[in-house]
PDB file of N, CA, C and O in Angstrom:
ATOM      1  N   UNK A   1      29.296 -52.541  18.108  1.00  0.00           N
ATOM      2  CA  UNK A   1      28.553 -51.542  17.355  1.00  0.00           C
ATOM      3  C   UNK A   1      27.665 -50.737  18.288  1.00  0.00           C
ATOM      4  O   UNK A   1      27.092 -51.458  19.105  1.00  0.00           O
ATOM      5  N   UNK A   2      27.407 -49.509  18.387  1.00  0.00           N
ATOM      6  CA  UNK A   2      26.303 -48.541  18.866  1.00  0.00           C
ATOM      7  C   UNK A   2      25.827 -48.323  17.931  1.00  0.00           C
ATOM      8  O   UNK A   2      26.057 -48.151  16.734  1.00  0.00           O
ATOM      9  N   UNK A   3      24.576 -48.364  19.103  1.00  0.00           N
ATOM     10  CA  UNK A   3      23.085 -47.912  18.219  1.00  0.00           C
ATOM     11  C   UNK A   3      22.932 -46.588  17.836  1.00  0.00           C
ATOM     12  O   UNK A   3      23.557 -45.885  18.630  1.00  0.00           O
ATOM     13  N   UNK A   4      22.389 -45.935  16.985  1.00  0.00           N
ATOM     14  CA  UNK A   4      22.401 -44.593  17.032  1.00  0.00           C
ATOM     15  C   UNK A   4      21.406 -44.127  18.065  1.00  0.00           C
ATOM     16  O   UNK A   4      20.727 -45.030  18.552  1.00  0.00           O
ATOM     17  N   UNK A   5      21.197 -43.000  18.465  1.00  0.00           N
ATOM     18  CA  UNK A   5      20.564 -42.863  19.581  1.00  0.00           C
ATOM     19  C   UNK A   5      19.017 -41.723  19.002  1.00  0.00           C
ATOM     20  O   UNK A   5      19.444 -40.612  18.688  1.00  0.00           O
ATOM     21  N   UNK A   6      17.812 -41.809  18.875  1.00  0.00           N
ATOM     22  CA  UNK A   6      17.108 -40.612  18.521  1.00  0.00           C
ATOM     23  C   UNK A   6      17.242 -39.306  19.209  1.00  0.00           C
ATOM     24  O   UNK A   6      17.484 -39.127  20.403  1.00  0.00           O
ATOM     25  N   UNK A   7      17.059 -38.466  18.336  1.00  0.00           N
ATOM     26  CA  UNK A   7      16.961 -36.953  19.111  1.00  0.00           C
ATOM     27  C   UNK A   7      16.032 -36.425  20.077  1.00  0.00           C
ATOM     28  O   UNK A   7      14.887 -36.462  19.628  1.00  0.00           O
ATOM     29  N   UNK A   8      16.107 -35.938  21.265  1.00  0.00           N
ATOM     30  CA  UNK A   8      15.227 -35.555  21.693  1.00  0.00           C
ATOM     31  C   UNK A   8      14.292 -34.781  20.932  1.00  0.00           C
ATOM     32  O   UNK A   8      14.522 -34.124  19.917  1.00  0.00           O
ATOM     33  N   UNK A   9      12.950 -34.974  21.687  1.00  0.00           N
ATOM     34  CA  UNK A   9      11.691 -33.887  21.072  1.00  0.00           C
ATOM     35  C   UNK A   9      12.491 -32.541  21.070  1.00  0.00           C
ATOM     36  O   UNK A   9      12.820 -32.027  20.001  1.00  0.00           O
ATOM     37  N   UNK A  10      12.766 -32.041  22.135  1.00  0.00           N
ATOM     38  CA  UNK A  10      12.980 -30.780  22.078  1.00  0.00           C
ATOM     39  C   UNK A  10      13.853 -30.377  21.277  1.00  0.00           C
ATOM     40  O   UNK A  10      13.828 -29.149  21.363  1.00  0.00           O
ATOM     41  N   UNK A  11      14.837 -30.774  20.330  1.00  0.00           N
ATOM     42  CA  UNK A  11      15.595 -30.379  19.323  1.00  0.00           C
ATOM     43  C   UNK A  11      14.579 -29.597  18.483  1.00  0.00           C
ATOM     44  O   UNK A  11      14.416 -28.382  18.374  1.00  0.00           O
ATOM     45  N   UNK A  12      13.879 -30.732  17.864  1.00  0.00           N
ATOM     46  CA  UNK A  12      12.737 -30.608  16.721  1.00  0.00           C
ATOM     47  C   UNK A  12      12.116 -29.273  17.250  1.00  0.00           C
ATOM     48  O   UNK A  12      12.190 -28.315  16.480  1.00  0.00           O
ATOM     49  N   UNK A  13      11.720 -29.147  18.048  1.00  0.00           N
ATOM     50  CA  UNK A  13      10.497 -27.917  18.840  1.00  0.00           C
ATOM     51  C   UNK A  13      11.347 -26.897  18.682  1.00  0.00           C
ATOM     52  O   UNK A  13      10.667 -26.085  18.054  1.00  0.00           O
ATOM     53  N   UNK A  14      12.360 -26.441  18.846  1.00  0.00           N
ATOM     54  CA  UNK A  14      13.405 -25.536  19.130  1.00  0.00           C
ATOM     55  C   UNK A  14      13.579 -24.818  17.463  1.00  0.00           C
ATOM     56  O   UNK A  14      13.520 -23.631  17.141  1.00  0.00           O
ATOM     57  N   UNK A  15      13.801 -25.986  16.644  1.00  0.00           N
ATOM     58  CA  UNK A  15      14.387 -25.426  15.392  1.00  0.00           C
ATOM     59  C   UNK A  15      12.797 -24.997  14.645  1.00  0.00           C
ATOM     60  O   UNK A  15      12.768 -24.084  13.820  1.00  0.00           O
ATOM     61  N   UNK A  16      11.664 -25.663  14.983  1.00  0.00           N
ATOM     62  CA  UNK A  16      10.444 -25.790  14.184  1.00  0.00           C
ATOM     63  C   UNK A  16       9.758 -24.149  14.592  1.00  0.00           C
ATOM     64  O   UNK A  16       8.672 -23.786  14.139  1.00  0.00           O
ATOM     65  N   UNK A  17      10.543 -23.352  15.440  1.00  0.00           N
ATOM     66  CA  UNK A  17       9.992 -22.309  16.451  1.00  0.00           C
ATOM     67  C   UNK A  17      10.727 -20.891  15.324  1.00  0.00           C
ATOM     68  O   UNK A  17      10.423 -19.700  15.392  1.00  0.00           O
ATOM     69  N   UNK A  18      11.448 -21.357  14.633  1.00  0.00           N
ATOM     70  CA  UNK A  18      13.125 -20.904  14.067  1.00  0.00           C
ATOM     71  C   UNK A  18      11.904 -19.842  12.591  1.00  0.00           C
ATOM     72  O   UNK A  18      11.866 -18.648  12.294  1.00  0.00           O
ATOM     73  N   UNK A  19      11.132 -21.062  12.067  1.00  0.00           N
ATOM     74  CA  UNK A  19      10.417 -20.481  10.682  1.00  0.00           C
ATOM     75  C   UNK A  19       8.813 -20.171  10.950  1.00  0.00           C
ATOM     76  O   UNK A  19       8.030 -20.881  10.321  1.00  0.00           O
ATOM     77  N   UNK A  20       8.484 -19.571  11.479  1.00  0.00           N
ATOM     78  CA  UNK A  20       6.751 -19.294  11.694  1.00  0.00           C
ATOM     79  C   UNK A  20       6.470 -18.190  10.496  1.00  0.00           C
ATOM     80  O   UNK A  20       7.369 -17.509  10.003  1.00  0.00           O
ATOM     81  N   UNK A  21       5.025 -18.117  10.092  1.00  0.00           N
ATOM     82  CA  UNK A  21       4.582 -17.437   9.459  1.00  0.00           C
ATOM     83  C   UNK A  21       4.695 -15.737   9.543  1.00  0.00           C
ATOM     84  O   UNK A  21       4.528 -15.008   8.565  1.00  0.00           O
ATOM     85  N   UNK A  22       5.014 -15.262  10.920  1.00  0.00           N
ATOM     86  CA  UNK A  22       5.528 -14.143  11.121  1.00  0.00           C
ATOM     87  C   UNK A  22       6.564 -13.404  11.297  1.00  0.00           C
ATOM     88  O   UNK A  22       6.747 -12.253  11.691  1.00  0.00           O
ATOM     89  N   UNK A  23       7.688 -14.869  10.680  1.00  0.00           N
ATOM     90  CA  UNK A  23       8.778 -14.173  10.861  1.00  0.00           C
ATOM     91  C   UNK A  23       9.151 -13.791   9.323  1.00  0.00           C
ATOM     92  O   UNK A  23       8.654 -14.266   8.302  1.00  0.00           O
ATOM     93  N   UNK A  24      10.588 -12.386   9.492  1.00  0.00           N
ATOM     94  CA  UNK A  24      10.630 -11.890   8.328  1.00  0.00           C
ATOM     95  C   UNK A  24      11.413 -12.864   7.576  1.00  0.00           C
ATOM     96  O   UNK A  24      12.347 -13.551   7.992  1.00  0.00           O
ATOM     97  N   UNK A  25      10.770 -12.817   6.114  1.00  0.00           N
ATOM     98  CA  UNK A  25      11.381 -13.253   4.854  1.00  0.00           C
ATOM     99  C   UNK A  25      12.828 -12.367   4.091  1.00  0.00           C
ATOM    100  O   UNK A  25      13.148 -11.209   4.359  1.00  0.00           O
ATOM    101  N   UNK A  26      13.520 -13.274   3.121  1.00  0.00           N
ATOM    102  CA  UNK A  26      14.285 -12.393   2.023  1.00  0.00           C
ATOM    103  C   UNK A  26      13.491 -12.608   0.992  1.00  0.00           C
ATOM    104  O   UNK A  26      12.839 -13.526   0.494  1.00  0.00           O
ATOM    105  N   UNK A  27      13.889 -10.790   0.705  1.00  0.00           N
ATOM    106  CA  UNK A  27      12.939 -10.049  -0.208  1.00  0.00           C
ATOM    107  C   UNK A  27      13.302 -11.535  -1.837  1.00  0.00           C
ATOM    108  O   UNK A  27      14.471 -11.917  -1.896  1.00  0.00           O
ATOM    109  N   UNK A  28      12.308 -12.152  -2.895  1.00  0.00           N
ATOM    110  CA  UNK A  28      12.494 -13.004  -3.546  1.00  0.00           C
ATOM    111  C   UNK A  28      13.858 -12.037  -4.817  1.00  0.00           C
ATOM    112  O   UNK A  28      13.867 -10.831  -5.063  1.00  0.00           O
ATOM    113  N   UNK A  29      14.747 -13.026  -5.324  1.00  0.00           N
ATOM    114  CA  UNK A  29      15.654 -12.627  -5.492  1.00  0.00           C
ATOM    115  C   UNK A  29      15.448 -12.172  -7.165  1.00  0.00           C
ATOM    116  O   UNK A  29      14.889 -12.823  -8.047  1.00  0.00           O
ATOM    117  N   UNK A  30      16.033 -10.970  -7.252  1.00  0.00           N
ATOM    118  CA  UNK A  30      15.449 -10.634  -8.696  1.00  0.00           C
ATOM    119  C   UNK A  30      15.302 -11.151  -9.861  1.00  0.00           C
ATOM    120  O   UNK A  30      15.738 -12.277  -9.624  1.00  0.00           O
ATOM    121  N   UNK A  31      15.028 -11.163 -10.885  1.00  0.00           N
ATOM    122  CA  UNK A  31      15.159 -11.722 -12.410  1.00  0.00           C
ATOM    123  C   UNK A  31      16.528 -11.521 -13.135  1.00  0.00           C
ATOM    124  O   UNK A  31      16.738 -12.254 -14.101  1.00  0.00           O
ATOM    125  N   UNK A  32      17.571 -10.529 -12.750  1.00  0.00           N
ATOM    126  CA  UNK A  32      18.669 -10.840 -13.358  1.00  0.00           C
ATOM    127  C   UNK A  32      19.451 -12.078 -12.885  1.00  0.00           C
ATOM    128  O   UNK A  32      20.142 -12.764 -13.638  1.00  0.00           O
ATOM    129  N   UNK A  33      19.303 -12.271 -11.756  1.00  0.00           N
ATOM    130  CA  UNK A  33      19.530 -13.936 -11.908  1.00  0.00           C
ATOM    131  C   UNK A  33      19.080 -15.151 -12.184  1.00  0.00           C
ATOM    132  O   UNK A  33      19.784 -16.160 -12.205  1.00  0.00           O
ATOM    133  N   UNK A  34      17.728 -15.098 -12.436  1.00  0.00           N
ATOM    134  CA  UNK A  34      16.884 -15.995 -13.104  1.00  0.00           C
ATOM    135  C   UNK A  34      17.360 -15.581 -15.078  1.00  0.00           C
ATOM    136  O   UNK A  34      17.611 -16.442 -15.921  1.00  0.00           O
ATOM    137  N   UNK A  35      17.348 -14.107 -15.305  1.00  0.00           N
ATOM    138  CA  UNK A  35      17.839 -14.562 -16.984  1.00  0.00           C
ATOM    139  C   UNK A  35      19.234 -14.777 -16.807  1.00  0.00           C
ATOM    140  O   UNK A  35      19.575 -14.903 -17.983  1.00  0.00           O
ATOM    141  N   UNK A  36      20.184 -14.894 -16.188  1.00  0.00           N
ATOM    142  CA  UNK A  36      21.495 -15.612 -16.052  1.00  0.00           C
ATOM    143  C   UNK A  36      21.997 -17.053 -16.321  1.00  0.00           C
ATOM    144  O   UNK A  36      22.782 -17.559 -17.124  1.00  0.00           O
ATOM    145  N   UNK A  37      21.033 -17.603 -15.077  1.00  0.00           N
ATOM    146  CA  UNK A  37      20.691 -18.987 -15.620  1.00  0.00           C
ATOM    147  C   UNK A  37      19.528 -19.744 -16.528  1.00  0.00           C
ATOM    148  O   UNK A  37      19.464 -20.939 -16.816  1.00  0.00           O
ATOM    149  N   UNK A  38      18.713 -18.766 -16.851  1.00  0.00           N
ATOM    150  CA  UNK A  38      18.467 -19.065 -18.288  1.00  0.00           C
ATOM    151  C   UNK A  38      19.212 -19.213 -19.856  1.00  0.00           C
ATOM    152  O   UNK A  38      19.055 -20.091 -20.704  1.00  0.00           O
ATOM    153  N   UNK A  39      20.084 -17.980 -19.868  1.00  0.00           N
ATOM    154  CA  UNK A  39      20.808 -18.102 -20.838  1.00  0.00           C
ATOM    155  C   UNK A  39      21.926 -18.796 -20.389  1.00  0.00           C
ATOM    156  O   UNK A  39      22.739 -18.599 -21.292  1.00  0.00           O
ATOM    157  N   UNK A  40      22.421 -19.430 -19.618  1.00  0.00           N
ATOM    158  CA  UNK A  40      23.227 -20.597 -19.091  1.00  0.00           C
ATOM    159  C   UNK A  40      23.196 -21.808 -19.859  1.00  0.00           C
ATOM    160  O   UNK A  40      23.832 -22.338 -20.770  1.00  0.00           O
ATOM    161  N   UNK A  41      21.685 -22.150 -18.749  1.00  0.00           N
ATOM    162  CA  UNK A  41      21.139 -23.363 -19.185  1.00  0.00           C
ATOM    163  C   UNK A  41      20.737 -23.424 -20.775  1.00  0.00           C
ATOM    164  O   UNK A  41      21.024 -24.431 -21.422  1.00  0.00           O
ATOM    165  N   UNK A  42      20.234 -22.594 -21.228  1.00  0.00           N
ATOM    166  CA  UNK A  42      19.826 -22.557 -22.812  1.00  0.00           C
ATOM    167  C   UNK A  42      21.015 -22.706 -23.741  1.00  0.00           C
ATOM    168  O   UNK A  42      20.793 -23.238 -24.828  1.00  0.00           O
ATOM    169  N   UNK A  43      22.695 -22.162 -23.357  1.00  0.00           N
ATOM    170  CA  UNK A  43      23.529 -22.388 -23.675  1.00  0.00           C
ATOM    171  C   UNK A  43      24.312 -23.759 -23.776  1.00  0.00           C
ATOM    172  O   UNK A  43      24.976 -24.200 -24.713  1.00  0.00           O
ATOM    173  N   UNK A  44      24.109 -24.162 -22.856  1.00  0.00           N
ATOM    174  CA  UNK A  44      24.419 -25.663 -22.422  1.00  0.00           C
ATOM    175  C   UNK A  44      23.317 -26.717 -23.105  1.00  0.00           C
ATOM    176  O   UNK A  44      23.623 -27.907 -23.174  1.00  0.00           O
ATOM    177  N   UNK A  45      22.375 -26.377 -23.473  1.00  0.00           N
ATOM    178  CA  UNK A  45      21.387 -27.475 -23.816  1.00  0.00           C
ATOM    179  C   UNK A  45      21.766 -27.179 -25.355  1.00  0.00           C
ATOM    180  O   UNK A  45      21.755 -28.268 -25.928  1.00  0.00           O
ATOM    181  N   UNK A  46      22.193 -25.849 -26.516  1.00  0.00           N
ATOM    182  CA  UNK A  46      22.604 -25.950 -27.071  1.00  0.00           C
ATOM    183  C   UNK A  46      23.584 -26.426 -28.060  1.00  0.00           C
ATOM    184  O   UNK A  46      23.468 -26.647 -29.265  1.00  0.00           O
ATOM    185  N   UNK A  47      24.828 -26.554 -27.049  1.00  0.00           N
ATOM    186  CA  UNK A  47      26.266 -27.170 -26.571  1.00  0.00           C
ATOM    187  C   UNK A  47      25.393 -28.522 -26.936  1.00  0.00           C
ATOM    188  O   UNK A  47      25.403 -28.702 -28.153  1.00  0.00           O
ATOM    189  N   UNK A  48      24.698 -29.446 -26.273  1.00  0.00           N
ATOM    190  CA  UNK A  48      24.790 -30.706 -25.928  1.00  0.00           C
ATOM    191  C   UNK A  48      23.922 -30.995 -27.219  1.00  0.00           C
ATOM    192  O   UNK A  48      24.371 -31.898 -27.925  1.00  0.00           O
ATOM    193  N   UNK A  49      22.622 -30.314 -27.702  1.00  0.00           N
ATOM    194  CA  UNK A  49      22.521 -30.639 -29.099  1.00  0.00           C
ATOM    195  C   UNK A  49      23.060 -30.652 -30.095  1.00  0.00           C
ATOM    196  O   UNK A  49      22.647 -31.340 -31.029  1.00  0.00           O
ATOM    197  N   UNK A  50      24.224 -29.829 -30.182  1.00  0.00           N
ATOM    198  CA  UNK A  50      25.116 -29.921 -31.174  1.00  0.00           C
ATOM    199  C   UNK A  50      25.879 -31.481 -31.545  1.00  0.00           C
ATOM    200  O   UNK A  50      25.983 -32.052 -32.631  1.00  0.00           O
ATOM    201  N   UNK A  51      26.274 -31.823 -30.387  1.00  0.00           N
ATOM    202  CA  UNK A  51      26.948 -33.205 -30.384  1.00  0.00           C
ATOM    203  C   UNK A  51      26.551 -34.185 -30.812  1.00  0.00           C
ATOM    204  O   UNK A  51      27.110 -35.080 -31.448  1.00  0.00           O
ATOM    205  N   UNK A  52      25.048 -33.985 -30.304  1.00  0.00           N
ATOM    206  CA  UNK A  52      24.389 -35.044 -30.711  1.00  0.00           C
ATOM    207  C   UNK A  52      23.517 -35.402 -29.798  1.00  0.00           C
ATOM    208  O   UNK A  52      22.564 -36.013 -30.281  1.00  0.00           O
ATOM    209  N   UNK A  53      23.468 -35.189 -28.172  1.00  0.00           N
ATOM    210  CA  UNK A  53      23.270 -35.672 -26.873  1.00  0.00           C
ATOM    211  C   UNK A  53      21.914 -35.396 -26.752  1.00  0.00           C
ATOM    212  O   UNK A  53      21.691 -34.990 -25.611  1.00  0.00           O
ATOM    213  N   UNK A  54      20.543 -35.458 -27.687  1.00  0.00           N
ATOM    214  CA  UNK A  54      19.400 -35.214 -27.280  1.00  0.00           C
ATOM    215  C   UNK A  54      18.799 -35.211 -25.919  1.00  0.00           C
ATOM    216  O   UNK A  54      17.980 -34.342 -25.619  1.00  0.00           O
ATOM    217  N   UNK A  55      19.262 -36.398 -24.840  1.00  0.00           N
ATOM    218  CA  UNK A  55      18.673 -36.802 -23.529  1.00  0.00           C
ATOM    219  C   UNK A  55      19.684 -35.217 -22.760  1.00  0.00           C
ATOM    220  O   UNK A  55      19.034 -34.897 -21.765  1.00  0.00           O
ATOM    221  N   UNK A  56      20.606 -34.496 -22.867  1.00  0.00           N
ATOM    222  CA  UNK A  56      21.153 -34.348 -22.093  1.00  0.00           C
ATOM    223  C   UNK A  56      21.069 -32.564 -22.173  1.00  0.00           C
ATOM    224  O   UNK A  56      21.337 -31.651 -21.391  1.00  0.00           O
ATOM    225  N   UNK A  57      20.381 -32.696 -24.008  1.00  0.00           N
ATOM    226  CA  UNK A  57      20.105 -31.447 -24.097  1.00  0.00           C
ATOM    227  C   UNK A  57      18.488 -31.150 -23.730  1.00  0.00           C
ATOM    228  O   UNK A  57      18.164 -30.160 -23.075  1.00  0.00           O
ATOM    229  N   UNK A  58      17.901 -31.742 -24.034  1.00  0.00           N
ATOM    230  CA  UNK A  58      16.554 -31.948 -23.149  1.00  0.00           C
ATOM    231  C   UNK A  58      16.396 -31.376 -21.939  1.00  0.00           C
ATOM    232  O   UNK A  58      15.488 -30.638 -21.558  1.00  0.00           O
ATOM    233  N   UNK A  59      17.690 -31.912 -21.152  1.00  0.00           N
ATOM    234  CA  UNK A  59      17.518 -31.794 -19.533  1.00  0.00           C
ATOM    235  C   UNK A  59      18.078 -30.480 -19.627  1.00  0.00           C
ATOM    236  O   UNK A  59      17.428 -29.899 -18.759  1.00  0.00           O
ATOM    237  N   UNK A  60      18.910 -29.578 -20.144  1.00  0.00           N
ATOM    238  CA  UNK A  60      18.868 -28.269 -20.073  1.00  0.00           C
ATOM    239  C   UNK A  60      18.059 -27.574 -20.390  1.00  0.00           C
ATOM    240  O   UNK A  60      17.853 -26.507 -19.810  1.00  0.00           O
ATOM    241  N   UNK A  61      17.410 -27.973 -21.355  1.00  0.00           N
ATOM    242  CA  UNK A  61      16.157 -27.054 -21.922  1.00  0.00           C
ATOM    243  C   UNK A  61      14.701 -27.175 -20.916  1.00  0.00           C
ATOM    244  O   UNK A  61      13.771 -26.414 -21.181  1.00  0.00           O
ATOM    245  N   UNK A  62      14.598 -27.920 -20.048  1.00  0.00           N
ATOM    246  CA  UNK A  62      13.750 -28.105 -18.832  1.00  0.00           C
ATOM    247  C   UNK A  62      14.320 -27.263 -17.788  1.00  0.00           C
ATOM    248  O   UNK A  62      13.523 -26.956 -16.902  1.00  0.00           O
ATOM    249  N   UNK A  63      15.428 -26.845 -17.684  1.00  0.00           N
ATOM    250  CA  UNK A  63      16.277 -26.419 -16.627  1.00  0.00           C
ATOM    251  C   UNK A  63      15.781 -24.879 -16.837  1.00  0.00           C
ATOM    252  O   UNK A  63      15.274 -24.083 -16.046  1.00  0.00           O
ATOM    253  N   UNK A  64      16.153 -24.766 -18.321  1.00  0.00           N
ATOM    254  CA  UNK A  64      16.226 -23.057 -18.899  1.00  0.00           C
ATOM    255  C   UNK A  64      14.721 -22.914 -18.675  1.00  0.00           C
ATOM    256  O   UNK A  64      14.361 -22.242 -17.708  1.00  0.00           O
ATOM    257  N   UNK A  65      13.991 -23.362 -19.307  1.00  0.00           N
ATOM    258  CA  UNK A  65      12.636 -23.493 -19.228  1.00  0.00           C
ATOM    259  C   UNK A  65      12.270 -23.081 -17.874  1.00  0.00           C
ATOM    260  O   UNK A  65      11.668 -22.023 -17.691  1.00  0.00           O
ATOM    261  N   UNK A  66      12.631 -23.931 -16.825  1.00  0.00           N
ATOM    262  CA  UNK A  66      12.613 -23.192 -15.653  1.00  0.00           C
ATOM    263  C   UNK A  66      12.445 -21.999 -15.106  1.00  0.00           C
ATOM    264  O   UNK A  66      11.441 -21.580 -14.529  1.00  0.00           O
ATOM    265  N   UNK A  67      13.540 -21.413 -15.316  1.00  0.00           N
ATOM    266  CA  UNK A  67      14.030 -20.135 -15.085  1.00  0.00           C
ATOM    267  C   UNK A  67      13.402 -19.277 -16.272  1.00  0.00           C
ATOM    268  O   UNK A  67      13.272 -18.100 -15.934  1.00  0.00           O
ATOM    269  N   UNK A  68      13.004 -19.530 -17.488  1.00  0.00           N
ATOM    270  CA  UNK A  68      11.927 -18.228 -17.980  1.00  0.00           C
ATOM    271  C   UNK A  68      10.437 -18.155 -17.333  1.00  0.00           C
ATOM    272  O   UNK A  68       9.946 -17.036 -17.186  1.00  0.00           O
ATOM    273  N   UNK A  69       9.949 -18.917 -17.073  1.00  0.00           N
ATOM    274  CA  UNK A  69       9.023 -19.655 -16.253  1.00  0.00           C
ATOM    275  C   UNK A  69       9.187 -18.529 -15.199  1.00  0.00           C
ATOM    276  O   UNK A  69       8.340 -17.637 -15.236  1.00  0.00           O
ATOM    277  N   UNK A  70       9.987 -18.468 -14.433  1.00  0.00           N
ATOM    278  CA  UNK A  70      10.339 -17.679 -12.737  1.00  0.00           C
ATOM    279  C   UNK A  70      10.270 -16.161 -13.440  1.00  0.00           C
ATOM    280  O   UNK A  70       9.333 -15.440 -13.095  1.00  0.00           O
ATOM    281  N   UNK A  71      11.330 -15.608 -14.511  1.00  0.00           N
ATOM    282  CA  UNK A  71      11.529 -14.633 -14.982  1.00  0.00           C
ATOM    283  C   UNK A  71       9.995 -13.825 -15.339  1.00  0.00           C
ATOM    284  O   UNK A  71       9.734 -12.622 -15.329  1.00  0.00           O
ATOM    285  N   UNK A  72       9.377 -14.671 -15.559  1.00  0.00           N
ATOM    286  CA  UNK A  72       7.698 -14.529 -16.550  1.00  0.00           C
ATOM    287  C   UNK A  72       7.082 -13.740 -14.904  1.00  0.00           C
ATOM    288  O   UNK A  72       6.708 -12.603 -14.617  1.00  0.00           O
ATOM    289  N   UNK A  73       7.239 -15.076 -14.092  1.00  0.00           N
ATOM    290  CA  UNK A  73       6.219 -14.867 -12.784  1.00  0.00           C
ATOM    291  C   UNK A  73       6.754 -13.630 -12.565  1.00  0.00           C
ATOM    292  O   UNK A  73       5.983 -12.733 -12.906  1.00  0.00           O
ATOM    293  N   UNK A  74       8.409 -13.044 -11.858  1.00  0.00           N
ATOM    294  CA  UNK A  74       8.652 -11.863 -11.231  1.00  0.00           C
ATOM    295  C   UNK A  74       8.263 -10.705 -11.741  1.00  0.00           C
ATOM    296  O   UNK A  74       7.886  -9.716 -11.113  1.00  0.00           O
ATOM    297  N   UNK A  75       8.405 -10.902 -13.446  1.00  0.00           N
ATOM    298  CA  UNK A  75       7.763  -9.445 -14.338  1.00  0.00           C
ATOM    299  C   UNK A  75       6.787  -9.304 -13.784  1.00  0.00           C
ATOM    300  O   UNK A  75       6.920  -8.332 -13.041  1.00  0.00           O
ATOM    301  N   UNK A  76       5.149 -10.023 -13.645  1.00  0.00           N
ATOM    302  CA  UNK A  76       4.087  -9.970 -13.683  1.00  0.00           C
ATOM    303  C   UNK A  76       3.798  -9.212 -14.762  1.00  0.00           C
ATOM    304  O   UNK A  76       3.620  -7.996 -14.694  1.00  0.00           O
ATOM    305  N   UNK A  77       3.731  -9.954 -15.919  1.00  0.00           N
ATOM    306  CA  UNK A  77       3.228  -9.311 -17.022  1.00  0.00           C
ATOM    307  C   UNK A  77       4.190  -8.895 -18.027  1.00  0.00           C
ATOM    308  O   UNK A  77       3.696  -9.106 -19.135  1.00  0.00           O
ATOM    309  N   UNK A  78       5.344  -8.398 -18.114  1.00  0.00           N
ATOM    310  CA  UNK A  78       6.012  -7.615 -18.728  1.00  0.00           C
ATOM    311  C   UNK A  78       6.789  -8.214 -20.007  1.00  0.00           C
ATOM    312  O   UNK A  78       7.385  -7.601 -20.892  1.00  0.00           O
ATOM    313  N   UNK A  79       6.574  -9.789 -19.812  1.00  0.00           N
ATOM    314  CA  UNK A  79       6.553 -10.551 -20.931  1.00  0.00           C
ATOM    315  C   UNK A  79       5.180 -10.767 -21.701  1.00  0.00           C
ATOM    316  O   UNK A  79       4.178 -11.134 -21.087  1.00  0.00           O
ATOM    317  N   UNK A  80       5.167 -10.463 -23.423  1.00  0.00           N
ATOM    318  CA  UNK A  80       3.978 -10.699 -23.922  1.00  0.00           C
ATOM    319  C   UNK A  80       3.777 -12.048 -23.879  1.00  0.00           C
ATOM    320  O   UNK A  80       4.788 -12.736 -23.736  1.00  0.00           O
ATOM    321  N   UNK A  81       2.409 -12.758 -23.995  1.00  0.00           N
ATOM    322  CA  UNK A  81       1.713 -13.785 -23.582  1.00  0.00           C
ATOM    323  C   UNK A  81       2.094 -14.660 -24.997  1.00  0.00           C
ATOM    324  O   UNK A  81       2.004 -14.279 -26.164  1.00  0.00           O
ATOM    325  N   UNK A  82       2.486 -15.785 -24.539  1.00  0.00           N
ATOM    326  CA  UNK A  82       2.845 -17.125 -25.225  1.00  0.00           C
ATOM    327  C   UNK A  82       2.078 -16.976 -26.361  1.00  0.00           C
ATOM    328  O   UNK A  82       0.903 -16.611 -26.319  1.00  0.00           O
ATOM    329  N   UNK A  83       2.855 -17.317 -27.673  1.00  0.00           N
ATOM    330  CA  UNK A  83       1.615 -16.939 -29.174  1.00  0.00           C
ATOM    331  C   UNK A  83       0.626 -18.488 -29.100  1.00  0.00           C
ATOM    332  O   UNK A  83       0.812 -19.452 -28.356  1.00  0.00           O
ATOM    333  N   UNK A  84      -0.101 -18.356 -29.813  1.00  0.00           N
ATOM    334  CA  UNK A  84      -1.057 -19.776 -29.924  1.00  0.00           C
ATOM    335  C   UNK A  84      -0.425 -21.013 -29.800  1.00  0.00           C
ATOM    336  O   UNK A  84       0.735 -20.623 -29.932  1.00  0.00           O
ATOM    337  N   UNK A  85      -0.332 -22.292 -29.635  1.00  0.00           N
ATOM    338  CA  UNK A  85      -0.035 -23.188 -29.568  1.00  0.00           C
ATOM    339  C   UNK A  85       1.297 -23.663 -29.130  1.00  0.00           C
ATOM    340  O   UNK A  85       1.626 -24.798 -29.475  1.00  0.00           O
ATOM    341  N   UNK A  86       2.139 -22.924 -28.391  1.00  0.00           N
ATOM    342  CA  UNK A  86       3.450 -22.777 -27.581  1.00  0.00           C
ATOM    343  C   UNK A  86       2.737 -22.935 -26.109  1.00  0.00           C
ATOM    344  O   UNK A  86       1.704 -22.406 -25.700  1.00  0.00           O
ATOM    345  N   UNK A  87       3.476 -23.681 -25.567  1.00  0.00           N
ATOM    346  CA  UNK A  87       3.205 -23.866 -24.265  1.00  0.00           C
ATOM    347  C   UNK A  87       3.739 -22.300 -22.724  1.00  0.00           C
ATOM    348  O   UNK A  87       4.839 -21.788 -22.512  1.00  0.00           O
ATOM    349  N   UNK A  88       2.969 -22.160 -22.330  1.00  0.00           N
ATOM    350  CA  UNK A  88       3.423 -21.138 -21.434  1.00  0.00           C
ATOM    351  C   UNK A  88       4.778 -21.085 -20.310  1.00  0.00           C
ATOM    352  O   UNK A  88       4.977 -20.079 -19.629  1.00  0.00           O
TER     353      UNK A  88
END
């Protein structure tokens, strides 16, 4: 059997040099793909309540939830504000 061997430092240093605060970003990716997979996921969590699958429709509706969540942030604003007692 061989041992695995560790990486040198300088790997780490090399790639850690790769993401600094001044290097350029991609521009964040618009909201038509965030309501895409919203109405995806909201579709699918639908699908799975129908059956019966509460645990599985749950986990889509956290998923979709997600992504209106992102959709909300990129508008800044352009969604009206959650009515009383609905969670944001």
């Amino acid at each position: 059997m061989s041992a695995r061997q560790p990486r040198p430092a300088a790997s780490f240093a090399a790639r850690s040099k790769r993401w600094t605060s001044g290097a350029a970003r991609p521009e964040p990716k618009n909201s038509q793909n965030a309501q895409g997979n919203y109405e995806r996921y909201l579709a699918l969590a639908r699908a799975e309540a129908q059956i019966g699958n509460t645990v599985g429709a749950e986990n889509y509706y956290q998923y979709a939830e997600h992504y209106f969540r992102s959709m909300r942030s990129d508008s800044e604003g352009a969604y009206p504000p959650a009515p009383p007692g609905e969670p944001e």
